[in-house]
N, C-alpha and C positions, 0 to 999 in steps of 0.2 A: 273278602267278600264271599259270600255263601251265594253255591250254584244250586237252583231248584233242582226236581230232578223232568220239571218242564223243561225249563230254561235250557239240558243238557238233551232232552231229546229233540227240543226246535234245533241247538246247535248241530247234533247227527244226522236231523234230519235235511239240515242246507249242507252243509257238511259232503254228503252223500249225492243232496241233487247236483251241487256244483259240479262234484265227480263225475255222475254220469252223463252232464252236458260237454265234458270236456273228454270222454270217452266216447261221446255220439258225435260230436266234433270230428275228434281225432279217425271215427272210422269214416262218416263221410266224405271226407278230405282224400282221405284213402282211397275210396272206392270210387270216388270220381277222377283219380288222379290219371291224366292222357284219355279217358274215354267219352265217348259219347252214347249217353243212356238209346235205351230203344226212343227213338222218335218217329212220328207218322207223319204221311205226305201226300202231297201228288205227285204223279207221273205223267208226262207225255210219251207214247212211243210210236218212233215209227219202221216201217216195213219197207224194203230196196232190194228187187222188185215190190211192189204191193202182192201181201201172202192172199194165196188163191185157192181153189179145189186143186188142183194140180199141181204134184209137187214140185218144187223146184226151190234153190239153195238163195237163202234170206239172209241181208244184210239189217241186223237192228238196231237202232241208237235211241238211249233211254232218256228223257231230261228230269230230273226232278230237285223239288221243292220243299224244304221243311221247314215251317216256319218256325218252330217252338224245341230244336232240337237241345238235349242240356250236354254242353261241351265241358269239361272239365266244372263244373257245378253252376255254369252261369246259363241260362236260356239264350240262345244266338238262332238264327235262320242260317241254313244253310240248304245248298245246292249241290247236286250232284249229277255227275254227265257219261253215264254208261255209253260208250263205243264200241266199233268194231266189230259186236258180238256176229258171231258168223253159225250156222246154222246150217245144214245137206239134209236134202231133201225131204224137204217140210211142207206142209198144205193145210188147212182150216180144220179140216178133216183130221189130219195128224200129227200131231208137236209135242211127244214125247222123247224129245231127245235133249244132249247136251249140246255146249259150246265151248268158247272161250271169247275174254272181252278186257278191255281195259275200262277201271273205274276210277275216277277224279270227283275225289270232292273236295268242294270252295268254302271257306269260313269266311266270316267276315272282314276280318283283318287285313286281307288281300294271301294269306296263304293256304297252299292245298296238301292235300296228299294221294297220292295214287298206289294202284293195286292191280295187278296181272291178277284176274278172275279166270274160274272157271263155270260157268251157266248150265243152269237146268232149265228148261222151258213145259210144260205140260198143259193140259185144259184138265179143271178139275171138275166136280159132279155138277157143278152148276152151271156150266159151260166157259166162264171165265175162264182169260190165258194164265197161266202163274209163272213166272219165272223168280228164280233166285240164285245171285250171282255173290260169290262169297272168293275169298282170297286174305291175302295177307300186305298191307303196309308198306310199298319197298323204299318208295321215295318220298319225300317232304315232310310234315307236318305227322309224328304219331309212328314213324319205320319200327316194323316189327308187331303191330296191332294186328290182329282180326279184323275184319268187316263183312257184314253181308245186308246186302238189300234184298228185300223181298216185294216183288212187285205184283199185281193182282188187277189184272187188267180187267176193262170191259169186257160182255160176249160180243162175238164175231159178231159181224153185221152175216147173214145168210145171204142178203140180195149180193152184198161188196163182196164174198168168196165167191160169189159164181160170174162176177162180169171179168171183164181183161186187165182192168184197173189194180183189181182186189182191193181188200182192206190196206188203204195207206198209212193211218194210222189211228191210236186206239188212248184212250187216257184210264187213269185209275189211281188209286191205292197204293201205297207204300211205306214199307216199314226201314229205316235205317240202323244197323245196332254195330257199334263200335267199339272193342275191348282190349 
């Protein structure tokens, strides 16, 4: 049977697609493999004392929420519970400094992983809190991963920094990226 020399370039040509589906394959597979791509969120956080005009040393716990995060290439929700994060001598006015904190996060499955962080916290030009707490993987789900959350809170309330109460707590923004 005689090959045209169509018939031989449709063959190169599927030939070649197959190839490169099973090379786009092979590296997505790859590049998804233990990680969780960047996903975005919300955040609850709050403040222990409530943060004020006057400085004084803050206890903050972060909760959040991502509903669309892609875990090893599938889309899952997942949750995450920043703690502990500890803070000296901070105030509305001031919050350029670091921390440290413990971060846990939940897949669906019922399993987590957690990570001894260390925290940056600041106010950026538009008055938003930003905080980002980054670490490594020690226990559960992913040991030895990077992670870092990047949280971008509301601005201060101005009335809740100057009563005795202060800002109790503050909701926003968040990004999750795990590698």
């Amino acid at each position: 049977m005689r090959t045209t020399p169509i018939k031989r370039l449709t063959s190169l040509i599927a030939v070649t697609a197959l190839a490169g589906v099973g090379l786009t394959l092979a590296t997505s597979t790859a590049a998804h493999a233990d990680t969780i791509s960047s996903c975005t969120g919300q955040v609850l956080a709050s403040w222990n004392p409530g943060l004020t005009n006057t400085a004084q040393n803050e206890l903050v716990y972060v909760y959040g929420d991502y509903l669309a995060c892609v875990v090893n290439g599938t889309a899952e929700q997942v949750t995450t519970h920043l703690t502990n994060v500890s803070y000296s001598n901070v105030s509305c006015t001031s919050l350029a400094t670091s921390g440290s904190g413990d971060l846990t996060i939940y897949y669906p499955d019922g399993s987590t992983s957690h990570a001894s962080v260390s925290t940056t916290i600041s106010l950026n030009l538009l008055g938003e809190v930003v905080q980002v707490a980054s670490g490594t993987i020690d226990t559960g789900s992913y040991v030895g991963s990077t992670v870092t959350e990047t949280n971008v809170l509301a601005n201060l309330s101005t009335t809740a920094c100057a009563s005795s109460n202060g800002v109790q707590g503050e909701s926003g923004e968040s990004v999750l990226v795990m590698t």
